[in-house]
Every structure is written in structure tokens, then in C-alpha cells.
N, CA, C and O atoms as CSV, one atom per row, in Angstrom:
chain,resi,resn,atom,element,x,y,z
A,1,UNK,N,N,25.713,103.358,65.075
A,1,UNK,CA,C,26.053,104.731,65.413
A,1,UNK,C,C,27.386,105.089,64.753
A,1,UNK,O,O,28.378,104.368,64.860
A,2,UNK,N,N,27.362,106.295,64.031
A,2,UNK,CA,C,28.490,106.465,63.603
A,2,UNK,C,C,29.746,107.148,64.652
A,2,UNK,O,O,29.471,107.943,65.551
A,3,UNK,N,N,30.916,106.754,64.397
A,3,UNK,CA,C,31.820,107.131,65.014
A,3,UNK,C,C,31.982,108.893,65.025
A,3,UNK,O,O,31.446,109.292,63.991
A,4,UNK,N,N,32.365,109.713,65.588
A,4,UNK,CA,C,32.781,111.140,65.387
A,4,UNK,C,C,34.382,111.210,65.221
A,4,UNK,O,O,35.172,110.641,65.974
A,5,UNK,N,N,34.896,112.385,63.572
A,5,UNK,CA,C,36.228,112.484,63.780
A,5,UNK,C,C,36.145,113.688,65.023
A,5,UNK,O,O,35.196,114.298,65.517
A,6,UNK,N,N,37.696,113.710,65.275
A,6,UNK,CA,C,38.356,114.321,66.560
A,6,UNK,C,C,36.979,115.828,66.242
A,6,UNK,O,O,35.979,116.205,66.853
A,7,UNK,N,N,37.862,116.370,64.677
A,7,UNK,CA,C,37.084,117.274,64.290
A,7,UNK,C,C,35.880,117.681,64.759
A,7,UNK,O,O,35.678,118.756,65.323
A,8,UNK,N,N,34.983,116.741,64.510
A,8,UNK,CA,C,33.391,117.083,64.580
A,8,UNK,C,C,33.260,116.694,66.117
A,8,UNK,O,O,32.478,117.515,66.595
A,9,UNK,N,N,33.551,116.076,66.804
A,9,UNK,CA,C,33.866,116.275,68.006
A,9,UNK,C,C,34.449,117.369,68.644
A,9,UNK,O,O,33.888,117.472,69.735
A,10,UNK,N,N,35.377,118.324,68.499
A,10,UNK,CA,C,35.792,119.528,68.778
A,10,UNK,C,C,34.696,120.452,68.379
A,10,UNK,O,O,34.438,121.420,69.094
A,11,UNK,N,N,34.259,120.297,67.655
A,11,UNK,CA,C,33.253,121.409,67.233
A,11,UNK,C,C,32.031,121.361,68.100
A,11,UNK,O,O,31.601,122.350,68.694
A,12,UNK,N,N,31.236,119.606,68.167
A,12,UNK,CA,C,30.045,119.746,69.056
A,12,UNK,C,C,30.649,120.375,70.579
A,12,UNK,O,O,29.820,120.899,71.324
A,13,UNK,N,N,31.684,120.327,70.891
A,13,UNK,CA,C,32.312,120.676,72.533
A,13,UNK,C,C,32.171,121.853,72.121
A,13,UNK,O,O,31.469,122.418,72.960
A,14,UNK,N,N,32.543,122.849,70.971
A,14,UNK,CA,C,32.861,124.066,71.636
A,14,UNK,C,C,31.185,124.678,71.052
A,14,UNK,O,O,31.030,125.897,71.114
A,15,UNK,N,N,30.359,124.082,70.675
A,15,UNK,CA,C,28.924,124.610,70.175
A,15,UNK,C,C,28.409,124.800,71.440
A,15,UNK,O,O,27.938,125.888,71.773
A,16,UNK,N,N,28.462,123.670,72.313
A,16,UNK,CA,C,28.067,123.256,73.680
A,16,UNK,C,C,28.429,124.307,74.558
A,16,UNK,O,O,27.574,124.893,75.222
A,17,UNK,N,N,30.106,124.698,74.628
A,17,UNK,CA,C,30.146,125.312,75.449
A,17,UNK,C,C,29.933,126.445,75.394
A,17,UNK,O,O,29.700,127.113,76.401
A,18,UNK,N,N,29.977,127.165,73.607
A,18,UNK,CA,C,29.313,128.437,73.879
A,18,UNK,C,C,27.652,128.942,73.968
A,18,UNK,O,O,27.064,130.021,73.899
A,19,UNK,N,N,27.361,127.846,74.115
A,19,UNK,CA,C,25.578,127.449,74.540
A,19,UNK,C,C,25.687,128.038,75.853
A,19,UNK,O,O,24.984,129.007,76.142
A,20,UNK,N,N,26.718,127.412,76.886
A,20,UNK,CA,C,26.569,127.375,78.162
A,20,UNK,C,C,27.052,128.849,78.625
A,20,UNK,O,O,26.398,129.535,79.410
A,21,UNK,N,N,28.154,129.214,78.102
A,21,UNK,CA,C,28.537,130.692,78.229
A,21,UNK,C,C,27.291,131.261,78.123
A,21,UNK,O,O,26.431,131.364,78.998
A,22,UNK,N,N,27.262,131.677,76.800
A,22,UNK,CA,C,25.581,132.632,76.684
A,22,UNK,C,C,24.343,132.596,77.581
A,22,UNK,O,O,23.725,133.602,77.929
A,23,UNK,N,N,24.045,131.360,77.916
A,23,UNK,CA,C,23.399,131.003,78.979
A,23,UNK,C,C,23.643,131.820,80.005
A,23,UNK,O,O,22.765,132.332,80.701
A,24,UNK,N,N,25.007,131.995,80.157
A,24,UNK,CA,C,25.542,132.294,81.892
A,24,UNK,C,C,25.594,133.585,81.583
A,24,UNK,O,O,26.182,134.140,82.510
A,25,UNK,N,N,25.318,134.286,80.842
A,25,UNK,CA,C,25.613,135.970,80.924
A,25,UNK,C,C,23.562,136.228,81.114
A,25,UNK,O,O,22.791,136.811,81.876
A,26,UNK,N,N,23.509,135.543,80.134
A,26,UNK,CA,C,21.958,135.724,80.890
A,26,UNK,C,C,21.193,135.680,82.163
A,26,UNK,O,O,20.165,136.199,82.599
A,27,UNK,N,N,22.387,134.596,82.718
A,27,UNK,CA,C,21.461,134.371,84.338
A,27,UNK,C,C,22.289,135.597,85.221
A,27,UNK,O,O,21.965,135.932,86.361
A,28,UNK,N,N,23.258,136.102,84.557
A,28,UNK,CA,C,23.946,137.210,85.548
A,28,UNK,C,C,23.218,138.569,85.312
A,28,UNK,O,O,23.385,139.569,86.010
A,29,UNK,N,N,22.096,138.439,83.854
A,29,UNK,CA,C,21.415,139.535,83.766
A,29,UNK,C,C,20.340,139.854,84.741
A,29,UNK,O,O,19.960,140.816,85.409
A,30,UNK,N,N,20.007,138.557,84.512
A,30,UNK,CA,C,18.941,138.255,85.706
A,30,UNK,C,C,19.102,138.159,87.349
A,30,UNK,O,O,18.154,137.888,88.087
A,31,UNK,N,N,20.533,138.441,87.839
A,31,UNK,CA,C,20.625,138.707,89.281
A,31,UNK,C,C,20.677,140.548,89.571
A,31,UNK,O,O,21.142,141.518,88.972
A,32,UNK,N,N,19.878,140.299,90.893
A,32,UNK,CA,C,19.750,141.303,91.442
A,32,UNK,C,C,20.582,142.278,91.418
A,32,UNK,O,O,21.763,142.077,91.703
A,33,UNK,N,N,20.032,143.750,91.006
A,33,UNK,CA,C,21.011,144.686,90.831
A,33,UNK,C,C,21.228,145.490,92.457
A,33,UNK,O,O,20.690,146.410,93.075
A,34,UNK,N,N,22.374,144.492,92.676
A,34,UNK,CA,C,22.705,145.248,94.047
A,34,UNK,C,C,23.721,144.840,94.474
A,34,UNK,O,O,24.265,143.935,93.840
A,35,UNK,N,N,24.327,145.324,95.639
A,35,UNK,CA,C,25.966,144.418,95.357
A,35,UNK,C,C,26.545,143.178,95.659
A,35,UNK,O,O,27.670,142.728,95.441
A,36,UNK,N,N,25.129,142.521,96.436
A,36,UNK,CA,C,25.487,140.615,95.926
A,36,UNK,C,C,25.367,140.764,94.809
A,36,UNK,O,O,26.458,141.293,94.592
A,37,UNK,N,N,24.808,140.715,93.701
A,37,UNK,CA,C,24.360,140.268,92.528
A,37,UNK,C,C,25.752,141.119,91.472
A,37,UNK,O,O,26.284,140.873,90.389
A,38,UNK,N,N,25.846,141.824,92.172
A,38,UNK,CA,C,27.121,142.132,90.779
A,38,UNK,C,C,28.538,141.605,91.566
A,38,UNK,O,O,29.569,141.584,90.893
A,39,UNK,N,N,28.571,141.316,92.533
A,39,UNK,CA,C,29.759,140.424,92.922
A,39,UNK,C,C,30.116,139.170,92.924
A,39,UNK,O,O,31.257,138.722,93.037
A,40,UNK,N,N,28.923,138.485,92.772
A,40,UNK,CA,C,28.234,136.931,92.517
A,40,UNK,C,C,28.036,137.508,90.410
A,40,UNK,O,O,29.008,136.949,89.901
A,41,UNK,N,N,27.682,137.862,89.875
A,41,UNK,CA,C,27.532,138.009,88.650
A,41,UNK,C,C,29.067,138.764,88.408
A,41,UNK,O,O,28.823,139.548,87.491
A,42,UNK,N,N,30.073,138.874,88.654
A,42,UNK,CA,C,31.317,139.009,87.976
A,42,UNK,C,C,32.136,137.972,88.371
A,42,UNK,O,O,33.149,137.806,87.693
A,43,UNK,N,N,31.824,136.783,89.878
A,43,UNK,CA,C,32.276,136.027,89.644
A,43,UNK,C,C,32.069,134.942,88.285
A,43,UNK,O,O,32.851,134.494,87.446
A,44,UNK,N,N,30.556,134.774,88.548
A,44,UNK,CA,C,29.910,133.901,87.504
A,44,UNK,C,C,30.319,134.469,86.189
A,44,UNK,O,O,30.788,133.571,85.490
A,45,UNK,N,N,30.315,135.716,85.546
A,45,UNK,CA,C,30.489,135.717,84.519
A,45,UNK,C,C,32.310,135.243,83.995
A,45,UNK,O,O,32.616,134.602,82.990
A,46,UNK,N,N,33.014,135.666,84.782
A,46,UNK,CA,C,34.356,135.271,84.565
A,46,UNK,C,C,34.688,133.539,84.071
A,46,UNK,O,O,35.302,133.134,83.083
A,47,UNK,N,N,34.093,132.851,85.058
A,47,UNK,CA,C,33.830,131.536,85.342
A,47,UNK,C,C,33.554,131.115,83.905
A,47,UNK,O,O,34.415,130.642,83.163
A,48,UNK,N,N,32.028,131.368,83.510
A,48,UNK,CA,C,31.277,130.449,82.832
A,48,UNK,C,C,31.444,131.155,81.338
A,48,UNK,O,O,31.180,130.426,80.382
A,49,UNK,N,N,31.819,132.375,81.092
A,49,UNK,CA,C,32.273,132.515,79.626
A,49,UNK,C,C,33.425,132.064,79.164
A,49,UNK,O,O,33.733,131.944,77.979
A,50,UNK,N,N,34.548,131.622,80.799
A,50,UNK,CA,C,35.845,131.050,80.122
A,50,UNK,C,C,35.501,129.548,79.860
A,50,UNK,O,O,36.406,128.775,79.545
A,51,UNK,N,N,34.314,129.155,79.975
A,51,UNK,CA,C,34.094,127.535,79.632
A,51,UNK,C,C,34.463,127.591,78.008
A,51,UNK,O,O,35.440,127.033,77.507
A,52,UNK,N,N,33.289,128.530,77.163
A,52,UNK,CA,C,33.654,128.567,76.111
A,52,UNK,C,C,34.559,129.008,75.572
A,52,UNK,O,O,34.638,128.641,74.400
A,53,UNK,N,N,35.701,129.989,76.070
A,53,UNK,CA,C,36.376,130.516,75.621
A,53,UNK,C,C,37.707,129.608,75.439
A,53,UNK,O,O,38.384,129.549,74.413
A,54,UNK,N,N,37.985,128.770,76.898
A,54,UNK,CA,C,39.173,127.739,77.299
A,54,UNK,C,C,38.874,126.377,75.820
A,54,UNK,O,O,39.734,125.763,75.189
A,55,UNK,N,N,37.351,126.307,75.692
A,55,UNK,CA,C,37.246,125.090,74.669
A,55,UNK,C,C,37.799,125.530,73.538
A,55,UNK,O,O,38.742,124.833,73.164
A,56,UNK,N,N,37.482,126.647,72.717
A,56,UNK,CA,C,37.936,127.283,71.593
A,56,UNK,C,C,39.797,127.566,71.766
A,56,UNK,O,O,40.519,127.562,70.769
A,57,UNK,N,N,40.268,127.762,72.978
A,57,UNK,CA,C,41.653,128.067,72.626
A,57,UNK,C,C,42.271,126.644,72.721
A,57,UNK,O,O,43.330,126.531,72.103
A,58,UNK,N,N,41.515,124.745,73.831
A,58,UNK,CA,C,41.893,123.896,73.512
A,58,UNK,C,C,41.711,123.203,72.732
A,58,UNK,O,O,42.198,122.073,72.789
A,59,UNK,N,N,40.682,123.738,71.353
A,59,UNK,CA,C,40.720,122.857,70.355
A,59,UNK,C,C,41.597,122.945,69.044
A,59,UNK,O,O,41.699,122.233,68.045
A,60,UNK,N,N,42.482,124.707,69.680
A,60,UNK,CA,C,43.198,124.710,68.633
A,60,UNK,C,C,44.519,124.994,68.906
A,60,UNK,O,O,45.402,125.381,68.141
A,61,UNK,N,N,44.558,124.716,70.296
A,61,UNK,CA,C,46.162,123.701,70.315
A,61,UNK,C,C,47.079,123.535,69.656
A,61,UNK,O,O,46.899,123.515,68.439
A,62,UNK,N,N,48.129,123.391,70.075
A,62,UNK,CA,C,49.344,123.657,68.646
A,62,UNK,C,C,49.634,121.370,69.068
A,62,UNK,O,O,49.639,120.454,68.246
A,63,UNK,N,N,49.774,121.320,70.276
A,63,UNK,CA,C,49.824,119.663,70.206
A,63,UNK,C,C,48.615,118.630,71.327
A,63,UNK,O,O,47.723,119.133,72.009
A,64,UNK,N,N,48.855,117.500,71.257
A,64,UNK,CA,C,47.342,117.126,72.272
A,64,UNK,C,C,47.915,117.923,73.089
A,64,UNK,O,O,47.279,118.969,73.220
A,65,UNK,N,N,49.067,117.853,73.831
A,65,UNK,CA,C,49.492,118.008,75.138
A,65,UNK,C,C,48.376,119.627,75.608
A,65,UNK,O,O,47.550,119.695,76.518
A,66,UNK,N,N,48.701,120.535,74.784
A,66,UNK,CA,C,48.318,121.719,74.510
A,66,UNK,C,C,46.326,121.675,74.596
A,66,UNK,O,O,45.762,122.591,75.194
A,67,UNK,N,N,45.512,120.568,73.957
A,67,UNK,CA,C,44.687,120.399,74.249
A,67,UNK,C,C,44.398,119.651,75.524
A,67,UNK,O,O,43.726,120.132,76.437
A,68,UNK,N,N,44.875,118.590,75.540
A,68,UNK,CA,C,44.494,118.457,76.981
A,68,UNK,C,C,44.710,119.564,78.291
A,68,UNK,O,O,43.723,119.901,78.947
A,69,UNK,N,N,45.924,120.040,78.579
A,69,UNK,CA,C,45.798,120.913,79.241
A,69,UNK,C,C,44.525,122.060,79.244
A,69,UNK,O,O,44.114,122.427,80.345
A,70,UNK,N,N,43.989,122.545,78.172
A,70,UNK,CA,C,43.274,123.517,78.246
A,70,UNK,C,C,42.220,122.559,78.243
A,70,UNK,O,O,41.254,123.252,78.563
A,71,UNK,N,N,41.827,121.464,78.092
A,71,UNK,CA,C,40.518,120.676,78.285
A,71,UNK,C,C,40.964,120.854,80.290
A,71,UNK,O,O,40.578,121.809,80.963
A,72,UNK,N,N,41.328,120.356,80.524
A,72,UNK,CA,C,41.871,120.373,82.549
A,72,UNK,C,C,41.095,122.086,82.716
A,72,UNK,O,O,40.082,122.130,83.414
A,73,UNK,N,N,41.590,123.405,82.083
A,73,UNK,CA,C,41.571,124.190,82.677
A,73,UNK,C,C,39.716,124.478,82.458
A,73,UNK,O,O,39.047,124.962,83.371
A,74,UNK,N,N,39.146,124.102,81.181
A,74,UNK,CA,C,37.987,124.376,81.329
A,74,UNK,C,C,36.972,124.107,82.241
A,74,UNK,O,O,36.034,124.855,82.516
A,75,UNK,N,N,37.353,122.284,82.992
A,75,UNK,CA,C,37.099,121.624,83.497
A,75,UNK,C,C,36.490,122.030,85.111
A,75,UNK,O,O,35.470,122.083,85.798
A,76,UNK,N,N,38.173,122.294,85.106
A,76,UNK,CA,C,37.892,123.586,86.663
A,76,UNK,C,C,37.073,124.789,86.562
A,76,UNK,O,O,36.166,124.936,87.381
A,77,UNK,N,N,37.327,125.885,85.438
A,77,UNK,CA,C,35.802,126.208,85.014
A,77,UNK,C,C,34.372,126.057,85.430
A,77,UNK,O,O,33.579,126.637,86.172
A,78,UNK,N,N,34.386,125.256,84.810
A,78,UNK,CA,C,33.273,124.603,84.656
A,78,UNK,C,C,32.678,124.183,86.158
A,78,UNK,O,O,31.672,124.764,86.566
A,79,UNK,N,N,33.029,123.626,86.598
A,79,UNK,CA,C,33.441,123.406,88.034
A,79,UNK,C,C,32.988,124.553,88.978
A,79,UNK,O,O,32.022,124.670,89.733
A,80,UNK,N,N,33.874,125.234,88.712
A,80,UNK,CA,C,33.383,126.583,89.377
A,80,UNK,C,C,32.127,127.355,89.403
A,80,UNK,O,O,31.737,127.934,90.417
A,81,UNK,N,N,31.543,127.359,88.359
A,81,UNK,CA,C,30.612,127.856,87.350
A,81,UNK,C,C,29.660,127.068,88.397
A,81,UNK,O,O,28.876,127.814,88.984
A,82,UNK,N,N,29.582,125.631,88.753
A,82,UNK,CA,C,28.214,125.356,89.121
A,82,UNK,C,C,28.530,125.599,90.329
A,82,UNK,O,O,27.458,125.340,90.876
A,83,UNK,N,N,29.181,125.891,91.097
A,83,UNK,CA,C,29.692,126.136,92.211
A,83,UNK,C,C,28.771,127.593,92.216
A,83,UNK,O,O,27.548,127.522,92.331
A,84,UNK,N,N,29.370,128.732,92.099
A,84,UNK,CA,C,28.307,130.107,91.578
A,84,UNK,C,C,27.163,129.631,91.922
A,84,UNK,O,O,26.794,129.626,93.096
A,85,UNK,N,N,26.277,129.054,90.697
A,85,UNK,CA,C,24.945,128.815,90.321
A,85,UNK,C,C,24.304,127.996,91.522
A,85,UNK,O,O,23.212,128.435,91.886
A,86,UNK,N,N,24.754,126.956,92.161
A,86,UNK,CA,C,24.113,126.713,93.902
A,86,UNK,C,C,24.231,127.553,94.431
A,86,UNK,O,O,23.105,127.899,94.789
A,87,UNK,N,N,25.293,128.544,94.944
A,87,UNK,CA,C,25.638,129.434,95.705
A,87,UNK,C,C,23.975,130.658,95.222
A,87,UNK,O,O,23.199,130.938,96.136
A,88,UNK,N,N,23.759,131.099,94.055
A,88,UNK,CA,C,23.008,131.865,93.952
A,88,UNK,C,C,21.329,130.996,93.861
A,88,UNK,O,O,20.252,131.575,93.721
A,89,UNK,N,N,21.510,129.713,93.970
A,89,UNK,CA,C,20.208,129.366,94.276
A,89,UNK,C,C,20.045,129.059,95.837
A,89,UNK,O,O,18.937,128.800,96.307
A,90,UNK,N,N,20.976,129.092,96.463
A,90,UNK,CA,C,21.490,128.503,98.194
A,90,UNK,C,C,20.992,129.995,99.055
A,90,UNK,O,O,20.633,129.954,100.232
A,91,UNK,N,N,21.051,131.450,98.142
A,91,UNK,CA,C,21.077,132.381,98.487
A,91,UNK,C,C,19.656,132.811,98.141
A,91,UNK,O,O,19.369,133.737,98.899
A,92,UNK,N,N,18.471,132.485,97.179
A,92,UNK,CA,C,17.872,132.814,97.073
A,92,UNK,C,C,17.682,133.874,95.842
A,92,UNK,O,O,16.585,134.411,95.685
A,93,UNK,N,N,18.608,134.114,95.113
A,93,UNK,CA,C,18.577,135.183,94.199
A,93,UNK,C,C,17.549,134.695,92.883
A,93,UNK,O,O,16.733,135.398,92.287
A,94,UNK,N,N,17.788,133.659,92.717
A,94,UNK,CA,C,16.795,132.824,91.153
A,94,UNK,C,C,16.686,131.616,92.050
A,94,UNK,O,O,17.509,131.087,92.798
A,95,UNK,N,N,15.536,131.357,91.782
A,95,UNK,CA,C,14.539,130.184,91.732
A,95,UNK,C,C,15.923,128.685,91.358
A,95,UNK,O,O,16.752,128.849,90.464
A,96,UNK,N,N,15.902,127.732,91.982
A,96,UNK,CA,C,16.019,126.616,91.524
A,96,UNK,C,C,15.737,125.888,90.152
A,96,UNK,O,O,16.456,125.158,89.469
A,97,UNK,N,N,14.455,126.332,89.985
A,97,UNK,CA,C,13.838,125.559,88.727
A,97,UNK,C,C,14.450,126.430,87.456
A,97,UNK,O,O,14.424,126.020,86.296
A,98,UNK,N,N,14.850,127.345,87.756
A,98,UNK,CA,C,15.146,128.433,86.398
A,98,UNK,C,C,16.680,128.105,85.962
A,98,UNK,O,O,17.129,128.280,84.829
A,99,UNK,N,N,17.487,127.531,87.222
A,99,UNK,CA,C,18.796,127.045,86.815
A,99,UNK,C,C,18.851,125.869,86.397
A,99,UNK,O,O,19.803,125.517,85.701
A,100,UNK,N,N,17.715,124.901,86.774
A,100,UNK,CA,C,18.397,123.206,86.453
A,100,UNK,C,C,18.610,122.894,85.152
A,100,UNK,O,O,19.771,122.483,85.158
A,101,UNK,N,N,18.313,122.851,84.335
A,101,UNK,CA,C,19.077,122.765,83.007
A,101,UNK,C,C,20.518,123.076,83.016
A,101,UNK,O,O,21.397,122.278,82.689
A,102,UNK,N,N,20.685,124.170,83.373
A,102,UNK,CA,C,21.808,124.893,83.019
A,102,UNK,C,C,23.136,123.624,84.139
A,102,UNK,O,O,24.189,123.017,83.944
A,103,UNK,N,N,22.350,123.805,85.025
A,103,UNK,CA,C,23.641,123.095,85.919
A,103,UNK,C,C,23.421,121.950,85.037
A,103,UNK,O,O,24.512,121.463,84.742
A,104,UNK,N,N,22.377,121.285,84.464
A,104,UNK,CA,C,22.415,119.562,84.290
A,104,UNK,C,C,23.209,119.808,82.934
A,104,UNK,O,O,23.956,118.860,82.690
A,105,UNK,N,N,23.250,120.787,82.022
A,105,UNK,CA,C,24.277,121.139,81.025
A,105,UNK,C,C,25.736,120.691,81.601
A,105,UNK,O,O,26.431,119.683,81.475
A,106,UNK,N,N,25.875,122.048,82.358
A,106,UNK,CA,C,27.179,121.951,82.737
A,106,UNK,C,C,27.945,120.290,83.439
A,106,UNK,O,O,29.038,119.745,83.279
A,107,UNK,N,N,26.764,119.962,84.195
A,107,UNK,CA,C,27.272,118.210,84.634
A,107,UNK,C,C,26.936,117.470,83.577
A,107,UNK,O,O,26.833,116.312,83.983
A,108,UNK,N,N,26.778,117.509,82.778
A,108,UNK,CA,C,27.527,116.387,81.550
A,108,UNK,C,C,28.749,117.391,80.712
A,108,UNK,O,O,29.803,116.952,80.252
A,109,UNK,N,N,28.494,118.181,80.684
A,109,UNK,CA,C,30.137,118.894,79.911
A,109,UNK,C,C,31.203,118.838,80.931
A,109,UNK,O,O,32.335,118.971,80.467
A,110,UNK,N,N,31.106,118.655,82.348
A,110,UNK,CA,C,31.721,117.911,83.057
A,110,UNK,C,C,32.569,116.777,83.109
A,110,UNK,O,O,33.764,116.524,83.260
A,111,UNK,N,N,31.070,115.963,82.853
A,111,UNK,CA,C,31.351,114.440,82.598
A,111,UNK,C,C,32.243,114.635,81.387
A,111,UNK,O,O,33.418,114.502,81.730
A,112,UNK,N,N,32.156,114.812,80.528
A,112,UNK,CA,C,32.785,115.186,79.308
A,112,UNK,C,C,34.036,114.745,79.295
A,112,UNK,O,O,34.610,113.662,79.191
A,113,UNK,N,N,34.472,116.527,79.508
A,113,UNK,CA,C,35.636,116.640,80.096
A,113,UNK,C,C,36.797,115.575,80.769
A,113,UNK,O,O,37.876,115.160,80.345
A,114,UNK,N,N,35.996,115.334,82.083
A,114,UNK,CA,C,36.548,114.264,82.647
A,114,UNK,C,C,37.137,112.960,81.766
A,114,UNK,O,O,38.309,112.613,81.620
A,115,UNK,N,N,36.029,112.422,81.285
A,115,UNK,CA,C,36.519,111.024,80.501
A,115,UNK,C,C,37.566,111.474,79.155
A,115,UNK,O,O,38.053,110.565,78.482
A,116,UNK,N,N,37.863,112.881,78.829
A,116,UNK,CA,C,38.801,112.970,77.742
A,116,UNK,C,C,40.142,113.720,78.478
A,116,UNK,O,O,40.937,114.347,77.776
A,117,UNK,N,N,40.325,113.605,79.937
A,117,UNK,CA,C,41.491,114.058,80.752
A,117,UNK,C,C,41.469,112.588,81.185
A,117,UNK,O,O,42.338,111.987,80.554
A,118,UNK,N,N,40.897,111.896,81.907
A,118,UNK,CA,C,41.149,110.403,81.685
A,118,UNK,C,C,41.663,109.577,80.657
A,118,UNK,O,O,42.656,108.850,80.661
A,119,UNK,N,N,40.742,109.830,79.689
A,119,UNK,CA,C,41.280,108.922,78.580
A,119,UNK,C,C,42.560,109.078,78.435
A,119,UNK,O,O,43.422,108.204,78.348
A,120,UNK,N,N,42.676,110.285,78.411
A,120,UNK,CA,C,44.251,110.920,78.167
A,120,UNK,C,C,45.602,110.690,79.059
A,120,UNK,O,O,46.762,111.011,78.802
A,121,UNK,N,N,45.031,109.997,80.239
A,121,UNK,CA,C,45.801,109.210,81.255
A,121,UNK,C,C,46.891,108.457,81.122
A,121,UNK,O,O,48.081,108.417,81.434
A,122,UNK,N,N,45.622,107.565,80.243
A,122,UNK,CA,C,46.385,106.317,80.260
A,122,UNK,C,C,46.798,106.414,78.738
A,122,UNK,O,O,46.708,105.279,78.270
A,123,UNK,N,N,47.191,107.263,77.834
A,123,UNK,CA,C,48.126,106.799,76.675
A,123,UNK,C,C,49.146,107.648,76.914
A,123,UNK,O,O,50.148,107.625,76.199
């Protein structure tokens, strides 16, 4: 298996996360037009477009320090984001089956995350 530079690694993260953004404006298209659904869909949208947005401003960082931090803030993001997406399947608004991808996305860009705020621990 070949190794990934930092580079091409920054890039598959932020392909990913603007996968997951786009995703998430779609499922806010798809909630009910009424005023759960646009109060639950402006939380969610805030949330899950700053996934991609936080990756793109931490990959171009002026130092790590600068990336890691904005890797932390996506994290919580992200975080949040699936937080939403139970909440609107807990509520009944979309089907279960229509989100699981999306959450099983977001829990490995999670995982992600995590092990490169870890890694970052310990040096």
C-alpha cells in the first residue's frame, strides 16, 4: 500500500467532507416544510456545511498548530451534525434507512479526525 503525502491526504479529507456537506443540504431539502423542519434544517445546515468548510480553511493553515486546531473545530462539527440527523430520525421526519450512510460517513470522518488530533498529542 502506498503511503499518502500530507498533500493528497488533505485533499481526500476535504473531497470527503464536501461530499458530506452536499449531502446535508439535501437532507435539509428533504425535511418538512414547517417550523420543525426549518429549525432542525438551519440547525443542520449550519453544522454540516461547516464540516466542509472548517476542512478547507484547516488544510490551509498558515502552521500545523493552525491545522490542527481547525481539524478539533470540524470535529465538533461533525459531531453535532450527527447529533441533528438522530434527532430528525428520533422525531420521525426521514426514515432511518435514508440517513444511514450519511451518519456511517460522518462516523468514520469522525474517526478520522480523532486519530489526527491524537496523533497530534503526542508530538
Amino acid at each position: 500500500m502506498t503511503k499518502l503525502t500530507n498533500q493528497e491526504f488533505n485533499q481526500l479529507l476535504k473531497n470527503r467532507t464536501f461530499a458530506v456537506s452536499l449531502r446535508v443540504i439535501k437532507v435539509v431539502q428533504s425535511l418538512p416544510n414547517n417550523r420543525v423542519g426549518w429549525k432542525i434544517g438551519d440547525q443542520l445546515i449550519r453544522s454540516g456545511t461547516a464540516i466542509g468548510a472548517l476542512t478547507e480553511e484547516a488544510c490551509m493553515g498558515v502552521s500545523y498548530k493552525d491545522f490542527i486546531n481547525g481539524i478539533r473545530m470540524t470535529r465538533k462539527e461533525a459531531s453535532e451534525t450527527d447529533f441533528w440527523l438522530r434527532l430528525i430520525i428520533a422525531a420521525g421526519l426521514i426514515p432511518k434507512i435514508r440517513l444511514q450512510s450519511l451518519r456511517q460517513e460522518i462516523s468514520e470522518i469522525i474517526a478520522i479526525l480523532t486519530s489526527i488530533v491524537k496523533s497530534s498529542e503526542k508530538k
